[in-house]
Legacy VTK file of the C-alpha trace (Angstrom):
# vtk DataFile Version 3.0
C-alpha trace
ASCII
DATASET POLYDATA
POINTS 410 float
208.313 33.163 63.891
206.054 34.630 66.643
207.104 32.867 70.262
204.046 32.858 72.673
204.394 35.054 75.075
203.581 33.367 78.127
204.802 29.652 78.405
202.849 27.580 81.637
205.010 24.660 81.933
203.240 21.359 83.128
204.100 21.754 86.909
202.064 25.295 86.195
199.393 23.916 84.498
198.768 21.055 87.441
198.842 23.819 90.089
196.365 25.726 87.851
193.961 22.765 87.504
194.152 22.168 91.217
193.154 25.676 92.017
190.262 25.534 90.024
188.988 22.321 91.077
189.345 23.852 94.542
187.415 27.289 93.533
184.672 24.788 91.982
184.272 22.776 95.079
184.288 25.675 97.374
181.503 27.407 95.172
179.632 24.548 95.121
179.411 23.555 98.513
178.975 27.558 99.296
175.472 27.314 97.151
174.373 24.352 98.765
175.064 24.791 102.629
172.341 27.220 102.807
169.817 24.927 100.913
171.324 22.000 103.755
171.219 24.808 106.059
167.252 25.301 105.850
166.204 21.841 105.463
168.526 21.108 108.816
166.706 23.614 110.574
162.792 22.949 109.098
163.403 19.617 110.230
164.544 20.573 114.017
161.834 22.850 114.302
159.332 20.032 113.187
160.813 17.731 115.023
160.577 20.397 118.423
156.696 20.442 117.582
156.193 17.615 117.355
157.716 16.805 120.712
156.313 19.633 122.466
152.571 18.338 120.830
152.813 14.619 122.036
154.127 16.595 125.596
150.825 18.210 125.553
148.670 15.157 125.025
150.313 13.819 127.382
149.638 16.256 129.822
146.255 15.875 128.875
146.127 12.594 129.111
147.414 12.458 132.510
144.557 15.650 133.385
147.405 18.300 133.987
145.502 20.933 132.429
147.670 23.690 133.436
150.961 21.856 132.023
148.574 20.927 128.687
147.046 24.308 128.270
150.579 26.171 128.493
152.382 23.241 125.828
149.562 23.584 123.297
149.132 27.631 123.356
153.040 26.871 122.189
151.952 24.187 119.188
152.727 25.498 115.602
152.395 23.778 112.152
150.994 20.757 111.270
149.255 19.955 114.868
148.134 23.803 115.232
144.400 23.179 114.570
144.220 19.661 116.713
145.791 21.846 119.443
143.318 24.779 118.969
140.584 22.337 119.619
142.778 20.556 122.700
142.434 24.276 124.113
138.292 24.751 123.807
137.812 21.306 125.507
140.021 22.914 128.103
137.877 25.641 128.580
135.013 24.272 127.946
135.640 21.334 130.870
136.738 24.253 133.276
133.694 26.271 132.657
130.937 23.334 132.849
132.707 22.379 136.098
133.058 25.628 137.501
129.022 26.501 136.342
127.899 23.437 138.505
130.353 23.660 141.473
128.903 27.189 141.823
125.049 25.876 142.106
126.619 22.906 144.437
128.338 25.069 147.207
124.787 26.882 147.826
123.760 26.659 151.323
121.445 24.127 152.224
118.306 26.442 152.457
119.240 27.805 148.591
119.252 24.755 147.094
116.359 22.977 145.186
115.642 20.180 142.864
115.870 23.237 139.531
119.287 24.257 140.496
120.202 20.401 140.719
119.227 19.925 137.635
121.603 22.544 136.167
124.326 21.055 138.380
123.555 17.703 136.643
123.431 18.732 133.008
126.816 20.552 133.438
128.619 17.959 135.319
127.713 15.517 132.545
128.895 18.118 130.009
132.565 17.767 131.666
132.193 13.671 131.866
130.796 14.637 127.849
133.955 16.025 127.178
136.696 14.405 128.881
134.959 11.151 130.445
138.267 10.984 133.254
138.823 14.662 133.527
139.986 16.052 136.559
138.054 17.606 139.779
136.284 14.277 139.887
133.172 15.318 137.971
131.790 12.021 138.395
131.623 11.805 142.210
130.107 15.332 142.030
127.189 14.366 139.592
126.220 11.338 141.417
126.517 13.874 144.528
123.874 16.203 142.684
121.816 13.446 141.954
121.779 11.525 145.342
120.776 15.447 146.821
117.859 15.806 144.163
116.686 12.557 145.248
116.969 13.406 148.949
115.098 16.960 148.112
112.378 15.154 146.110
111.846 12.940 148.640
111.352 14.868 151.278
107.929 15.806 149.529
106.824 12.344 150.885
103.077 11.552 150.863
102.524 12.121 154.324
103.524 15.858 153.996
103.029 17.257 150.605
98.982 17.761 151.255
100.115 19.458 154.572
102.497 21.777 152.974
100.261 22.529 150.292
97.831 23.224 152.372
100.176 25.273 154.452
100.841 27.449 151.313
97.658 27.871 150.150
96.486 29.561 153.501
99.828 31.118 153.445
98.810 32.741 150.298
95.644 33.763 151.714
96.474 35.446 154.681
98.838 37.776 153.026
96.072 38.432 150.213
93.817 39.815 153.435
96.823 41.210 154.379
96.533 39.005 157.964
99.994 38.269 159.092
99.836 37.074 162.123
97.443 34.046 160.474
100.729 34.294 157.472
103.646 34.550 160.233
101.949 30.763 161.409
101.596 29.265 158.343
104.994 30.132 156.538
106.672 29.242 159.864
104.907 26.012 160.205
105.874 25.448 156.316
109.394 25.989 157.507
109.622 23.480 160.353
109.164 21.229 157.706
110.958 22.249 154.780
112.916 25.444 155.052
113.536 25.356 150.985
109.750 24.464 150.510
109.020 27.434 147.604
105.619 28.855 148.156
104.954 31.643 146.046
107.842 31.745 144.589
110.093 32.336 147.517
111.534 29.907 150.567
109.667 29.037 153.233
112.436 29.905 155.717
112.296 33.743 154.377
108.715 34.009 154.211
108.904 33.058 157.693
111.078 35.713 159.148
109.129 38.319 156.267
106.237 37.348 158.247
107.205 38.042 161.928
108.699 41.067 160.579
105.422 42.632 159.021
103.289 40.724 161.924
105.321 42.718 164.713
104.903 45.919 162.609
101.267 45.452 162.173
99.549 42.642 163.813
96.116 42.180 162.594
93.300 39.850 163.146
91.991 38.253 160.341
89.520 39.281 158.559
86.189 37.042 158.793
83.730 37.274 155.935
80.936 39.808 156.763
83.193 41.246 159.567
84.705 43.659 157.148
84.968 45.182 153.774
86.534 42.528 151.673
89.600 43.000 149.650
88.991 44.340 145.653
90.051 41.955 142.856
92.713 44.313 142.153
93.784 44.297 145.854
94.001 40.512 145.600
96.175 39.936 142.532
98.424 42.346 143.855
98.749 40.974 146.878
99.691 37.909 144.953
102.427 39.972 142.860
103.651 40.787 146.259
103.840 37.344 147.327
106.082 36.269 144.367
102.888 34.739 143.169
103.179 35.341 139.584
100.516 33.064 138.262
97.746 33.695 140.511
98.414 37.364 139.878
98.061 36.784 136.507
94.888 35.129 136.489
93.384 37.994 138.963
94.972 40.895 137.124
92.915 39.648 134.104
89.769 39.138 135.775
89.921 42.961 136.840
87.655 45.669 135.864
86.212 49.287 136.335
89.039 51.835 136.995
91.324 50.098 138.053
91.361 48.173 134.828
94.434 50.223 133.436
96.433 49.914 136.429
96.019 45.610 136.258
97.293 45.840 132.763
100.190 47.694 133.467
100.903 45.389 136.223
100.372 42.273 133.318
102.933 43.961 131.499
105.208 43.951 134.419
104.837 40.269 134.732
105.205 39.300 130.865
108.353 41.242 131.173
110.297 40.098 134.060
109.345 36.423 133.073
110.554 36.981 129.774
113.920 38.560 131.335
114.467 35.523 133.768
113.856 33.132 130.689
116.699 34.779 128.677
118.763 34.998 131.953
118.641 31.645 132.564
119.309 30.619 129.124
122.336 32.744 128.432
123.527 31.454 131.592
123.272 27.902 130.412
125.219 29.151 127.248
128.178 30.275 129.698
127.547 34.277 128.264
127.493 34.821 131.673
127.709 39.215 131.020
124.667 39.101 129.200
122.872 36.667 131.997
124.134 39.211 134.224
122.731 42.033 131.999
119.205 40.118 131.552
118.798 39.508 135.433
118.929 42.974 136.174
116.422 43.808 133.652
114.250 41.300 135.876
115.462 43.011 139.212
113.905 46.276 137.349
110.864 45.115 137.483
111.403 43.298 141.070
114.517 43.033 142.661
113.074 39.957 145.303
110.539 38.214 142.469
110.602 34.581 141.709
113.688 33.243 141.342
115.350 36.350 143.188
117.062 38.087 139.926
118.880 39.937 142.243
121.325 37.309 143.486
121.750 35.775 140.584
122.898 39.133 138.450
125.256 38.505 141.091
126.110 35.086 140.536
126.531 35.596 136.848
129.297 38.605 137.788
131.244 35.960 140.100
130.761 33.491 136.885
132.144 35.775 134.750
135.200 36.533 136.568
136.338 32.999 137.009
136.042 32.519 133.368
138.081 35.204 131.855
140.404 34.065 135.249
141.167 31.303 133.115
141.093 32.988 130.151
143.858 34.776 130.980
142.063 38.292 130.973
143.302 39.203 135.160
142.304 42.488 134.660
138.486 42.001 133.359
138.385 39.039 135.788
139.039 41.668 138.816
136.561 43.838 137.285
134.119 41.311 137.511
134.811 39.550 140.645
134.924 43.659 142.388
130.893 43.871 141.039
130.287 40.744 142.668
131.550 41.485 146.109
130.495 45.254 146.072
126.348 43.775 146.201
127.057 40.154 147.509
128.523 38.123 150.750
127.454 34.557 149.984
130.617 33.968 148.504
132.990 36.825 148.795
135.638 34.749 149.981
135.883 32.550 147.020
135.603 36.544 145.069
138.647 37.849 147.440
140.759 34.753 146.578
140.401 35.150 142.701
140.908 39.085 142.831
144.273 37.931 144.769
144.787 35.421 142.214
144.376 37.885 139.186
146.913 40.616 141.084
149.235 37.945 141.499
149.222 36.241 138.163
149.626 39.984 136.772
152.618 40.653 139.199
154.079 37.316 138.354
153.884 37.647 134.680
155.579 41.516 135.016
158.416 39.924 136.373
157.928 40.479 140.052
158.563 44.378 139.820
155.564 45.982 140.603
155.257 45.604 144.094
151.686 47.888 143.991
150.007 44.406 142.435
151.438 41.976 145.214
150.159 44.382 148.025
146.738 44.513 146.057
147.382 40.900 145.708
147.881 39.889 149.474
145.086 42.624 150.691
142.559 40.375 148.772
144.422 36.858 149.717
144.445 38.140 153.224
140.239 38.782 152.984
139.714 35.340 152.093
141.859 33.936 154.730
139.763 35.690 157.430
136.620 33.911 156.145
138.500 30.461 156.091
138.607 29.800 152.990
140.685 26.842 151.538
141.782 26.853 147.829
140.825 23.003 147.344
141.287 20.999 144.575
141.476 24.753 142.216
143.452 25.105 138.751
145.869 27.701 140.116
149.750 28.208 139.861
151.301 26.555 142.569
153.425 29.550 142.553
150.276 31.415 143.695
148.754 28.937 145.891
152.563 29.068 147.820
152.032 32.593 148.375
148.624 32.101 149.701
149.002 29.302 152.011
152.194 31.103 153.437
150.696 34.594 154.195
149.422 35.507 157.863
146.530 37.610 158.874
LINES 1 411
410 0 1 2 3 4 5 6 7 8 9 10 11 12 13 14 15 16 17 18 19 20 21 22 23 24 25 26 27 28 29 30 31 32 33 34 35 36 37 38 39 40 41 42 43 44 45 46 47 48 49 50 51 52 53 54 55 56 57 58 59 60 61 62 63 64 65 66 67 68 69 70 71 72 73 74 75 76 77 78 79 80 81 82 83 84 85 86 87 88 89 90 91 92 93 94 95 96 97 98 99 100 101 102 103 104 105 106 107 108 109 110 111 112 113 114 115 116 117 118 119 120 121 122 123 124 125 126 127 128 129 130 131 132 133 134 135 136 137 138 139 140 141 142 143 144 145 146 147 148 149 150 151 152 153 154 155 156 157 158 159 160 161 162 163 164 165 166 167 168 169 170 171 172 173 174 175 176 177 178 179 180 181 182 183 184 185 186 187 188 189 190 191 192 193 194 195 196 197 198 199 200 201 202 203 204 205 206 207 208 209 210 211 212 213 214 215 216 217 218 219 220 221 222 223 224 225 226 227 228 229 230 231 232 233 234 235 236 237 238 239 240 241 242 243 244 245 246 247 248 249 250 251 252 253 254 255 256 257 258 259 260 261 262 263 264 265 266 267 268 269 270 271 272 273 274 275 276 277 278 279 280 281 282 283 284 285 286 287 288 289 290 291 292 293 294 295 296 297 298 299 300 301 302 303 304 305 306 307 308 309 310 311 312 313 314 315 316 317 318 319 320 321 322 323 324 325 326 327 328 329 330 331 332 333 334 335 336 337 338 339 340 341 342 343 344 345 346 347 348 349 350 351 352 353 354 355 356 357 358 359 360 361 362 363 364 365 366 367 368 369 370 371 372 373 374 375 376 377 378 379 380 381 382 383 384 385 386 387 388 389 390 391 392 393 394 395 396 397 398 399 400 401 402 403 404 405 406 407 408 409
């Protein structure tokens, strides 16, 4: 008889059974921690989103941009698109504010009823897009509008005709090139409106233009049959000179003989820096604030001190453009931009000197605070700005930078 060769007696076979229901268990639990595992941590990191989203609507809510803008560049998943478009209005309420503020802090003299009305339209594109922003937009635009009205009325009945009448002799005497007869009239025009636009420039600079070129060459003027009277061509380009676009215009086309080729090209000069200034303006509008920049001195080309003074505002649109990529986050472009302004313009270089500082800063801040070459850069421009008084009110900046600022001597 064949014995087995192995007996397990039933203590054995309990201990075996319990071993294996242990090995099961153990293998079990080791296949499904991992799946527990995941889901666990999916779920957290939902959960963190969604936190950190409602923290950013919040912050919007309550018009901390700079707390908003920094929470939703973090958002992932399911609220990544709504925070994408949380970011644009951002920018998009920064930029509309920053376009009008830029028109509003004009000196007095600069100012007129067309630049109001871009003011206007941009301020109500902030209200547009975030009806209690911050920066209160809405004391600003009724600002812009109560100034409008206060321009517009100043053309009151019982000095428009005298104005106009001012201007047209104005326009006269520097035709006969008599500017003793023009220093009188554009000063007179300037008494009573300084930003009255005759000719397409201010009263108060055609009044010191005048006593300039009536000290240089003071001339009686002309009477007719007391000497040879001015050419047509001599006429419409005295109105070129003058800024007077459309009465050049007309004259230029009205010109012939020899001098018929010359008009034309002058015509052509027109068309073109008219069609320049439109594109300007209307990239400007669009915020593409390089290619404003770009069209303006394509106008400036043609003439640098025309209608409208293309000039300036190629500079304007350089100082636009660095604020935005400021915000953007692009501090080195921004510093590029903000340099071009202040290398060809004063009017506001100290605003320009504060943002370089700004950009230097943000860039030594975000290196870690190491490279002490961009916080001497940084201070040199801060320290610019605080010698023409200027005070960084009510401005989207770090508080970390604004500290640095308010705490440096010059």
């Amino acid at each position: 008889m064949i014995q087995p060769m192995v007996r397990i007696s039933r203590s054995g076979r309990r201990v075996i059974s319990a071993r294996l229901l242990l090995y099961l268990f153990i293998t079990g639990f080791a296949l499904t921690t991992p799946r527990l595992g995941l889901a666990a941590f999916q779920s957290s990191s939902q959960s963190e989103q969604e936190d950190r989203y409602n923290q950013a609507v919040q912050a919007y809510t309550q018009n901390r941009f700079t707390d908003a803008r920094t929470l939703f560049e973090g958002v992932r998943g399911s609220h990544s698109e709504e925070a994408k478009k949380y970011l644009d209005n951002i920018q998009a309420y920064k930029s509309a504010l920053t376009d009008a503020d830029s028109f509003m802090n004009k000196s007095p003299d600069e100012l007129d009823p067309a630049n109001l009305d871009f003011a206007i339209k941009r301020y109500q594109d902030a209200i547009a897009i975030k009806n209690d922003g911050p920066w209160n937009p809405k004391e600003k635009l009724q600002k812009a509008i109560d100034l409008k009205a206060k321009l517009l009325q100043q053309g009151r009945p019982g000095t428009v005709s005298r104005d106009r009448a001012l201007c047209d002799n104005l326009v006269k005497a520097i035709a006969a090139k008599s500017y003793e007869q023009a220093k009188l009239a554009a000063c007179a025009l300037a008494h009573d409106d300084p930003g009255y636009s005759c000719g397409g420039d201010e009263a108060v600079h055609l009044c010191q233009q005048m006593q300039e070129l009536a000290n240089l060459r003071p001339r009686s003027p002309v009477s007719p049959g007391a000497g040879s009277k001015a050419s047509p061509f001599e006429a419409a380009k005295a109105a070129y000179d003058a800024n007077d676009f459309e009465k050049a215009r007309v004259s230029f086309q009205r010109v012939t003989g020899d001098d018929k080729a010359s008009a034309q090209e002058y015509l052509e000069r027109i068309n073109h820096y008219q069609n320049s200034m439109k594109e300007a303006a209307k990239l400007a509008h669009d915020s593409k604030f390089e290619e404003a920049r770009a069209a303006y001195q394509e106008a400036a080309k043609v003439k640098p001190d025309g209608p409208g003074n293309p000039q300036e505002q190629a500079g304007i649109m350089a100082l636009q453009q660095g604020l935005t990529e400021f915000y953007a986050g692009n501090y080195s472009q921004a510093r590029e931009s903000l340099a071009a302004y202040v290398q060809d313009n004063t009017t506001k270089a100290n605003l320009a000197h504060f943002y370089m500082g700004a950009c230097e800063m943000s860039r030594f801040f975000l290196a870690g605070g190491q490279d002490g070459s961009l916080r001497e850069e940084a201070l040199n421009d801060f320290r610019k700005a605080k010698e023409a008084g200027f005070q960084p009110k009510n401005l989207d900046v770090s508080p970390k930078i604004l500290k640095v600022y308010e705490e440096l001597a010059y």
